[in-house]
N, C-alpha and C positions, 0 to 999 in steps of 0.2 A: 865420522860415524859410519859402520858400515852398515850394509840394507838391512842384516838380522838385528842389529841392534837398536834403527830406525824402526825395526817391525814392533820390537819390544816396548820401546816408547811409545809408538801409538794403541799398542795393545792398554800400556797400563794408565794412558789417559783417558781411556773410553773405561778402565775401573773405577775412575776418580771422580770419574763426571758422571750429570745427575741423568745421563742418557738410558734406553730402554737398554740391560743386558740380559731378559730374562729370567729373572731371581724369584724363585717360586719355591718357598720353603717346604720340606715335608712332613707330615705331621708325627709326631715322634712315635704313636703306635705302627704306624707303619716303616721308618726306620728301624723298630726297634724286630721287627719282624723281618727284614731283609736281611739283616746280621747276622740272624741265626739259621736263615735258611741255606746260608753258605758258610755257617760256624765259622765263622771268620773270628767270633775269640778266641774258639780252641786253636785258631792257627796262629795269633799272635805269640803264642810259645813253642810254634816251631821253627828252628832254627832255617828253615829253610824259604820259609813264606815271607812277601812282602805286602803288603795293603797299600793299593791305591783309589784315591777320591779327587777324581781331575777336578770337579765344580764343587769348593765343599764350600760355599756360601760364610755364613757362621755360626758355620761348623756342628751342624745339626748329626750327622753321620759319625764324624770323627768324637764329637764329643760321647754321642752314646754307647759309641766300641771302647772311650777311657773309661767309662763307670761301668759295662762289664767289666774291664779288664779290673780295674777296683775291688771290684766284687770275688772276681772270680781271685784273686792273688792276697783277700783277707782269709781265704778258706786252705791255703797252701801253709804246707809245715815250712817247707823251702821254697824262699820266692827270691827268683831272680834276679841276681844286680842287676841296678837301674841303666847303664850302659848297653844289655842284651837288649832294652826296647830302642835304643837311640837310634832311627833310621830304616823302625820297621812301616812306619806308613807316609805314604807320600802322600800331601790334600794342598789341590792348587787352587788359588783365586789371581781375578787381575785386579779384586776391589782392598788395599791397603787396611782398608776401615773393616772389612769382614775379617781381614788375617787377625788383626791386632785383636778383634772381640772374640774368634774362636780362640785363639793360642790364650788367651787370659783365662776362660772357661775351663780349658783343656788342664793349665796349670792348677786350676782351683779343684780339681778332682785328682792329682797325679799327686798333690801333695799331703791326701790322705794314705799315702801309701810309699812316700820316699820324701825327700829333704827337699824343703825352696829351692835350692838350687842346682838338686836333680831334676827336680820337676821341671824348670825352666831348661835345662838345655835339654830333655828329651823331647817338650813343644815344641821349642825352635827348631831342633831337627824333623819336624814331622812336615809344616808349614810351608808354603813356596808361594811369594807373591808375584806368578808367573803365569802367563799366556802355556796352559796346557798344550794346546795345540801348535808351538809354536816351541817348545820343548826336547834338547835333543839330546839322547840319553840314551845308554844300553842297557839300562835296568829291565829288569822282566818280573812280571806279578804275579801272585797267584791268585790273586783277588781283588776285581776291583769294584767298587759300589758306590751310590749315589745316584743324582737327581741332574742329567745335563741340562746348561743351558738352553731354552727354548726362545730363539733366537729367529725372527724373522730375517731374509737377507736385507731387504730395506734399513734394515737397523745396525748392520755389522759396517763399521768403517770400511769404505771404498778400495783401502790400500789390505786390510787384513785379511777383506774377504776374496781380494784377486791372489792373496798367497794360499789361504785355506784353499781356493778353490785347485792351485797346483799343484799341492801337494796331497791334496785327496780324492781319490778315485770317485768315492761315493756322494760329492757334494757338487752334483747336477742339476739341472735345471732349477728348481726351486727349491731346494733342498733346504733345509733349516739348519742353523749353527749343531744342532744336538748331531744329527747326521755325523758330521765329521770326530763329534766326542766317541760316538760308535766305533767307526773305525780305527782309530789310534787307539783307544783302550784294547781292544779285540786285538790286536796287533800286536801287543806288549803283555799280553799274556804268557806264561809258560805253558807247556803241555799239560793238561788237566786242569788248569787255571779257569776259573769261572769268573766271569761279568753279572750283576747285576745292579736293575736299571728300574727308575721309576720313569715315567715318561711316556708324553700322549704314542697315542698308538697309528698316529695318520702314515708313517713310514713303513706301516705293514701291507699297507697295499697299497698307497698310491705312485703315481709316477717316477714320485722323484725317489721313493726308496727303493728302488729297481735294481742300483749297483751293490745297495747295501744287503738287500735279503742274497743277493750274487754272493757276495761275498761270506755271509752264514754259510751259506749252501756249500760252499767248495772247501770251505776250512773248520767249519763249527758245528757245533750241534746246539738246538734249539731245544735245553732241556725243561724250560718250563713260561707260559704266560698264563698271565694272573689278571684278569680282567676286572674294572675297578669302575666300570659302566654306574651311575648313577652315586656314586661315593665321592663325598670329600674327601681327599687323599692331600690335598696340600692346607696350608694355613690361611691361604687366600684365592676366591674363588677364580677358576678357570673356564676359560671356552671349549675346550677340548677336556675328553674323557681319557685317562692316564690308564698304563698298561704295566706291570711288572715282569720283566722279561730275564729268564737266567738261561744266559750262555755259555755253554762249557768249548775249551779248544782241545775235542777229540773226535771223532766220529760222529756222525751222525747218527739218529737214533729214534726212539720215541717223545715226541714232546707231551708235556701234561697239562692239558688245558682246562682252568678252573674260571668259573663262572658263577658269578652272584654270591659272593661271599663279602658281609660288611665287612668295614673297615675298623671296629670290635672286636669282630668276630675271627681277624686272621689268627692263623697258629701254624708256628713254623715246624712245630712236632707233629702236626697233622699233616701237612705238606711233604714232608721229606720220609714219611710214611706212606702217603699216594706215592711218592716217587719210585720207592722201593715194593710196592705191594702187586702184584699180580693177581689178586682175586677178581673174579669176573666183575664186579661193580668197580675196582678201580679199573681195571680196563678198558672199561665206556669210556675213561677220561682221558686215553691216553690216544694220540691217534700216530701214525706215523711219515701222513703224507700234508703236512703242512709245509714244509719246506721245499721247492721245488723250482732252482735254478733265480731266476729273478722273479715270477711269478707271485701275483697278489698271496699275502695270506688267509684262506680260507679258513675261519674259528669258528664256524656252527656247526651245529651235531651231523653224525657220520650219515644220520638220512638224509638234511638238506647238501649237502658237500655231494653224495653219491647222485643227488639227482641232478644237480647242476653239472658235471662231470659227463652222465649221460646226455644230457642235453647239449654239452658241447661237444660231445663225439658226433652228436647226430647232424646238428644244424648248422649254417652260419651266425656269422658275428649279422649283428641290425644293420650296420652298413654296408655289409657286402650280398645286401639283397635292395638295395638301393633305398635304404632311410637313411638320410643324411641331418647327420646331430650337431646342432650348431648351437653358441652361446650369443644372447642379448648383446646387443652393442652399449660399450662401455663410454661415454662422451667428455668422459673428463673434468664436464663441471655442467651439475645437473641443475643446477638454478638458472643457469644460463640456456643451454641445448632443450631444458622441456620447459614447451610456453603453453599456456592456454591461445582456445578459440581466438582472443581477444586481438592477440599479438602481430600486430599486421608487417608479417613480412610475405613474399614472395610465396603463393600456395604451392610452386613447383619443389618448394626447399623447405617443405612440412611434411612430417607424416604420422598419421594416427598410431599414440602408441599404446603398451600394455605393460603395467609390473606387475610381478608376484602378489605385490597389496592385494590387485584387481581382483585377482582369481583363488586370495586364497579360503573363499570358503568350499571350492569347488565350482563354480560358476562363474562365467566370464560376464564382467562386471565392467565395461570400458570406464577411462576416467575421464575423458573428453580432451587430454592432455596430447599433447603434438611432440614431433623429434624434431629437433634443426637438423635437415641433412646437408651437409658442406662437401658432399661428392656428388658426380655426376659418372656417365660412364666412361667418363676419362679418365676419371679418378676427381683430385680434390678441384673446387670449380674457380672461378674467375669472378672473386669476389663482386669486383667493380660491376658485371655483368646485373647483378641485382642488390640495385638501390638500397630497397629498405631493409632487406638482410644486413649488408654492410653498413647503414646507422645505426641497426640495433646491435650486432657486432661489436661495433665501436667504441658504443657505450661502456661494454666488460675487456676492452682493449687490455687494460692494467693486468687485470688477473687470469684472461686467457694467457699473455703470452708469456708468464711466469712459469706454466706448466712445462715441464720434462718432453711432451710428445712437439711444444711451440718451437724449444729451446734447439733440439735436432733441427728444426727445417723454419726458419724465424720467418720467410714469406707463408708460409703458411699457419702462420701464428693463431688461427682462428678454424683449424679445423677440428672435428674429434678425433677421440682417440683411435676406436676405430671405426675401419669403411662401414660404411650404413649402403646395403645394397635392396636398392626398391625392390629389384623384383622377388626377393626373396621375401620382402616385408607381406608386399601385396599377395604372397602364394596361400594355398589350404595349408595349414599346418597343427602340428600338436604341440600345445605350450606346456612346459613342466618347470614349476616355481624348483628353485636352487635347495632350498630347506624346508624340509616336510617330517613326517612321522612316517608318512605315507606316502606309495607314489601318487601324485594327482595328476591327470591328464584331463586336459583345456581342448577343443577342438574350435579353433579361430577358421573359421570362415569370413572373416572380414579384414582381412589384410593389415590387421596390427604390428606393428613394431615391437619388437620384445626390448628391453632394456637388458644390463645383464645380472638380475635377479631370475631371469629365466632360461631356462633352456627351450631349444624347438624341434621337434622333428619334419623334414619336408619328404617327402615320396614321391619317385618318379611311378610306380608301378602298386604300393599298398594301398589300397583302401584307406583311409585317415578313418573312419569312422570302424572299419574292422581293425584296425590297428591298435586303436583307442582302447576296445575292449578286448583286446590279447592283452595287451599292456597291463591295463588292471586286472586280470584275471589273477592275479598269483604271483606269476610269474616274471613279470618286473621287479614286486616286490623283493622274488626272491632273491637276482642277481645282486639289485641295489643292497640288502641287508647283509648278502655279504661280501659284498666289494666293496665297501663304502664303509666310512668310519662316522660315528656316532657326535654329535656335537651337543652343544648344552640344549636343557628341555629333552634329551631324548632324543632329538631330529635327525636325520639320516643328510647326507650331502647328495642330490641328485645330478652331479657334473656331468659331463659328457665323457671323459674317460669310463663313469662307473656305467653307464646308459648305454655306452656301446659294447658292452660287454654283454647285454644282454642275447639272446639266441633267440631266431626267427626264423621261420621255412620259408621261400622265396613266393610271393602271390600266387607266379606263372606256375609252381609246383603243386599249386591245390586245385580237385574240382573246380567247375564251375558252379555246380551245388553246393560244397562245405564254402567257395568264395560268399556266395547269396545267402547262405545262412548265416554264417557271423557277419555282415549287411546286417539283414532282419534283426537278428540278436540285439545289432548296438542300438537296434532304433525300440526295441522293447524291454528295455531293462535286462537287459544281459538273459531275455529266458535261453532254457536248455545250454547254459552256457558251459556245462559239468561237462556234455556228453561231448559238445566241439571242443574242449580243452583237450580230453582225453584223445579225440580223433587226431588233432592237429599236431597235438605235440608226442602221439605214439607211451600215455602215462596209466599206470597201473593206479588200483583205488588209493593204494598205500601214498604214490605221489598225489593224488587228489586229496588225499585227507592234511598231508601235509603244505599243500597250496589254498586251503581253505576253501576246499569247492564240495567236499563231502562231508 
């Protein structure tokens, strides 16, 4: 057997089996709106178009383009022998059970319109029970549409995702299986060939879609996102808010960005009318500097985007005035690592900690709950050195050294995940829960432990308490809202990639007066907090009204 045929194998035994492959159907108003907004029926009867659907599940997409095509070919005086459609659309699965139930579907509509067994062999030709990704072919589309895989890497076989990861540029650091559906569709388009895509929207600005928005950038244009914030868009609920993205392969250009529109309410005769409309109200929606090299995508209106812009010409990044942005420690197994008071191990290899629970009404709330820390400044310690640590240890012997971080380094079977460093526990800092509506800022004065439901900020040179109230002033809010991608309930993700985006002027750069009065400030309820925003950060009323300060 050779490697690509080993790859195949394992590809279509992870279709067969009851593992996670990310199958998330989508609901057929919006299918049926995608199809049209790339008229992908009227291109079924050009001889020159091909239609491709790399993840078509069963066969939600493919079957709603046969019942146009249905439709549209009872309305025709001369309708096409059935041979011109054989091999006009490609739809791949690795799940055998999904092929066989769309291709039946598929047939049960083709045969209103041609014979049993035109019908069947124009399915059969459309059908691939194949590892898209893994597919090697010089066909080129002119359309391709669909719902990728949403695919954690945790969940992609060991062996398929060391090949996905070679063979695509864009599937870095934690990149999600869809990641790599983007670029080989994008790739196999023809010149003017358009993509679209339903699909969460976390690759528009976070880390790992860095290569991919590279890759728009240099070769595509970005002609339309459809933002589906608050909308069931699929048939079963999700954690993430889904984006509808059309990419053409031509120049780049203006993108049209729509907002807050149910999922009732779409109309792809409205949309491809914004597309083409140049009146000054559609022109609000159109922007043209959303695309820009690897950089996050910015989708809020042209006043929040213009202000953040200005502020990053003006200022530094939060870290490069010395706030440094770190994540809670993650221990691997939290029944074990947090004990209560009670727990008598060694007090040098305890330390008082803090979750997100604690502090989320705004108030730091401690929960009297302890960290096992298993480092020292040497790093990880000498178990035997302390007794009752190592009986109580001992006790979770079984299921510490099961884990993944034991399994690398088995003498050190008992430590966490990661290094837990006191002195940082012990410092002033500002605590910011992971998941909020809103930024919240904690000022721990008591040398809490974060877990990592929180983020921290520590200062060698800010003020924590002037810092606290910059923070919330507006302008946290505002980088976080648009750097950061939306999760269920609404909540925004406060990570540290999005936190350090934020923009700050350096302590030593301010008065000693404007320092002393944002002091005073945080200790009085944010008074005169308008007139030190405006000072601090050089902002006109227009940015005040829009930071929520006027």
């Amino acid at each position: 057997m050779t490697v690509q045929q080993c790859l195949h194998s394992v590809s279509l035994e992870w279709g067969s089996s009851n593992d996670e492959k990310g199958e998330v159907f989508t609901k057929p108003t919006i299918v049926d709106y995608m199809l049209d907004v790339v008229e992908v029926c009227d291109a079924l009867f050009n001889p020159s178009s091909k239609i491709l659907e790399p993840s078509c599940g069963q066969g939600e997409f493919v079957i709603a383009l046969t019942k146009k095509l249905v439709n549209k070919v009872s309305t025709l005086q001369q309708v096409p022998a059935y041979d011109y459609f054989v091999g006009k659309i490609f739809a791949f699965d690795i799940s055998s059970v999904n092929i066989a139930v769309a291709k039946q579907k598929v047939r049960n509509e083709l045969v209103k319109i041609f014979s049993t067994e035109e019908a069947h062999t124009i399915a059969d030709s459309w059908f691939y029970c194949e590892d898209f990704l893994l597919w090697e072919s010089a066909v080129k589309f002119t359309h391709v549409v669909g719902n990728p895989p949403y695919v954690r890497i945790e969940n992609i076989p060991s062996l398929l995702l060391e090949e996905y990861r070679a063979n695509f540029v864009t599937m870095t650091d934690r990149a999600d299986l869809y990641v790599a559906f983007y670029e080989k569709s994008l790739e196999l388009l023809v010149d003017g060939g358009q993509l679209i895509y339903i699909c969460t929207d976390r690759w528009m600005k976070n880390r790992y879609g860095r290569n991919l928005r590279n890759l728009i950038h240099k070769s595509y244009n970005l002609r339309m996102i459809l933002d589906l914030y608050g909308q069931r868009a699929f048939q079963s609920e999700v954690l993430t808010y889904p984006a509808i993205t059309l990419i053409e392969k031509s120049r780049q250009s203006e993108t049209l960005l729509i907002h807050g529109v149910g999922v009732d309410d779409l109309s792809a005769t409205s949309t491809l009318k914004l597309m083409k409309d140049r009146s000054k109200e559609s022109l609000s929606l159109h922007r043209n500097d959303v695309v820009k090299k690897d950089f996050p995508w910015l989708l809020g209106g042209s006043d929040e985007i213009n202000l953040i812009q200005r502020l990053e010409a003006r200022f530094p990044c939060i870290e490069d005035v010395g706030c440094n942005v770190s994540i809670g420690v993650a221990t691997g197994n939290n029944k074990v690592f947090v004990i209560d008071d009670g727990c008598l191990v060694e007090d040098s290899r305890r330390v008082p900690m803090i979750t997100a629970a604690d502090i989320r009404s705004g108030e730091l709330s401690a929960s009297g709950k302890f960290m096992i820390n298993t480092f020292d400044e040497n790093g990880v310690i000498d178990l035997a050195e302390y007794p009752r640590l190592e009986e109580y240890l001992n006790e979770h012997f079984e299921v510490l050294s099961t884990r993944h971080v034991a399994k690398k380094k088995p003498e050190n079977w008992f430590r966490t995940i990661d290094r837990l460093h006191a002195d940082k526990a012990q410092s002033e800092k500002l605590l910011i829960p992971d998941i909020k509506s809103r930024l919240t800022v904690i000022h721990d004065t008591l040398g809490l432990q974060p877990n990592n439901s929180i983020y921290y900020i520590i200062s060698k040179y800010w003020d924590m308490r002037a810092l606290k109230l910059v923070l919330e002033s507006g302008v946290g809010q505002l980088f976080i809202e648009n750097y950061s991608t939306k999760v269920s309930g609404g909540n925004l993700r406060f990570q540290a990639q999005h936190l350090r985006r934020i923009r700050l002027p350096s302590w030593n750069s301010l008065t000693s007066e404007l320092q002393e009065q944002l002091i005073e400030s945080s200790l009085n309820n944010g008074q005169n907090i308008t007139q030190l925003m405006a000072e601090l950060y050089e902002l006109t009323d227009k940015d005040l009204q829009l930071l929520g300060l006027q």
